[in-house]
N, C-alpha and C positions, 0 to 999 in steps of 0.2 A: 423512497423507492424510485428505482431508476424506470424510463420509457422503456428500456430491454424486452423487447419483443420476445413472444412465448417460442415461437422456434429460434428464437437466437440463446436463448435461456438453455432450452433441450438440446441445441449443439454444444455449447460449453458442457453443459453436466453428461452430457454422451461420453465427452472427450475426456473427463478426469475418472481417473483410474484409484479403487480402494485398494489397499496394502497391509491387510489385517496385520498387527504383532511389529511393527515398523513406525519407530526405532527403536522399539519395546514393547515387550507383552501386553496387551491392553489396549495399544494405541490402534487406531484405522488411520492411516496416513493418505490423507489425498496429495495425488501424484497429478500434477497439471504436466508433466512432460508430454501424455500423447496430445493436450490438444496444443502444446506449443507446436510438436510437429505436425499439425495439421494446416493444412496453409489456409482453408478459408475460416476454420473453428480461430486460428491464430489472429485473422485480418479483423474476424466479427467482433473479437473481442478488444484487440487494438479501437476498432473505430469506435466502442460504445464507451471505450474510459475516453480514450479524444473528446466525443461528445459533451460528457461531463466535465470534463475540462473547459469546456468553451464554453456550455451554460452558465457556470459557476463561476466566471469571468476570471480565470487561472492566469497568472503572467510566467507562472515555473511549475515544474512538475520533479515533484523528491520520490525519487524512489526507495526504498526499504532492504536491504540487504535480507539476502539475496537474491530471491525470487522475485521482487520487490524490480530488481532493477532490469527485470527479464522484461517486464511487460510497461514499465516508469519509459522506458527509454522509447521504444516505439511509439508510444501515445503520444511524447512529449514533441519530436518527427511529425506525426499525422497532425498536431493542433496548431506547430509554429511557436513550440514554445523550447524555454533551455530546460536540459535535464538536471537536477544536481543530485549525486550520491549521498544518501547515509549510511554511513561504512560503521564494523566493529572499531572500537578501539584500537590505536593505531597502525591504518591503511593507509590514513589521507597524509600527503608528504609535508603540508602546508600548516597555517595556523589553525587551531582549530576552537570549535565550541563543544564539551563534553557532558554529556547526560547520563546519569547512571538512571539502573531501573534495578526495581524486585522482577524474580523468576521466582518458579512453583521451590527450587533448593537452592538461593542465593540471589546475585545480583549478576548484571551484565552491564555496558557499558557501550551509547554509539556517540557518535560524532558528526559532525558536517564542518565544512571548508567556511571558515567564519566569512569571508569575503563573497563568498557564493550568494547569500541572500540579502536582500538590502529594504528598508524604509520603502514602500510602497510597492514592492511586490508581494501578490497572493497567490499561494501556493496549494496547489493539489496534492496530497499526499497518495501514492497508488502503490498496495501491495497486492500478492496475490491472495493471502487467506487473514481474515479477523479472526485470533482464536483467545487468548486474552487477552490482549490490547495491548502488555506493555511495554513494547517495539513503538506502535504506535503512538501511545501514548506518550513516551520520552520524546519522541520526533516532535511531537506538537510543540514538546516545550522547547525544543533545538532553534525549532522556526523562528518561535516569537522571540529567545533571545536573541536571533539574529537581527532584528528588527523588523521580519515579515506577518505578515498576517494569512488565518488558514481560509482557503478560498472552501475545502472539505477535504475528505479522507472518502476514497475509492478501492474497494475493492471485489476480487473476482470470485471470492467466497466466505460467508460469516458463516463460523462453528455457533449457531447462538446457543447453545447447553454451555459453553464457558464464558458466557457474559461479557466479552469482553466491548460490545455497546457501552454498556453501563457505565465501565471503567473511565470509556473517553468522553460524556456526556459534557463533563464539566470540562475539560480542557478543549471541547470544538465550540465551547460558548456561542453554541446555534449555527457554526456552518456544520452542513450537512454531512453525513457520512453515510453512503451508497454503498450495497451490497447487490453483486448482479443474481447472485445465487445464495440461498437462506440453508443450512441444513442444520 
């Protein structure tokens, strides 16, 4: 668990908005769009993944398509570190490295710029929601085939009723994985 201070906690979860039945009946979709536009809900939350960034002695920071690269990018800015994309299957215009994964009805498939990470960089992964890990979880293996290692996995909210902790347990082989908000 992260230092995240209890009012910095309550301005992020102020700022995300539920969306009963979105993208389907059943679902409650948390909407981080208002605390993006919020500019200090936006800066509080930028600076406590930065933070973990720097703690966790990060040299890159991989953001997670989509959302993933709304808040990867800005931390990566505030820490002094490079950002690099994991994009859907074919975005990236370059060589790449391809990871499939299972979903809840099939598979999906991401990738990263194989040149982008190298042999002794550690890399923070930051999206914005944990819901079953595996987005996550294929990034982890993206990393290390590239020859990096995981500095942790940061994010701005764990679903924990869909386990997706569990999922990456064995693939962050003990670095950390920070959740500023638990629901």
């Amino acid at each position: 668990m992260t230092s995240t201070t209890e009012s910095t906690k309550e301005l992020l979860l102020s700022r995300i908005r539920d969306v009963p039945d979105y993208p389907k009946p059943g679902v409650m979709f948390k909407d981080i769009t208002p605390l993006l536009a919020d500019p200090l809900a936006f800066a509080a939350l930028t600076e406590t993944l930065a933070e973990l960034c720097v703690r966790h002695g990060a040299t890159k920071v991989v953001g997670l398509e989509a959302r993933g690269f709304i808040l990867a990018a800005p931390v990566a800015v505030r820490a002094g570190l490079g950002f690099v994309p994991v994009r859907k299957v074919g975005k990236l215009p370059g060589a790449t490295l391809s990871q499939a994964y299972e979903l809840e009805y099939g598979t999906a498939e991401i990738e990263i710029h194989a040149e982008d990470l190298s042999a002794g960089d550690r890399i923070m992964v930051i999206d914005d929601i944990l819901a079953t890990g595996g987005t996550a979880e294929a990034s982890l293996e993206l990393i290390r085939r590239a020859g990096a290692e995981i500095a942790g996995v940061a994010v701005l909210m764990e679903l924990g009723f869909l386990d997706g902790r569990a999922r990456l347990e064995q693939g962050l082989a003990g670095a950390p994985l920070e959740a500023l908000i638990h629901v």
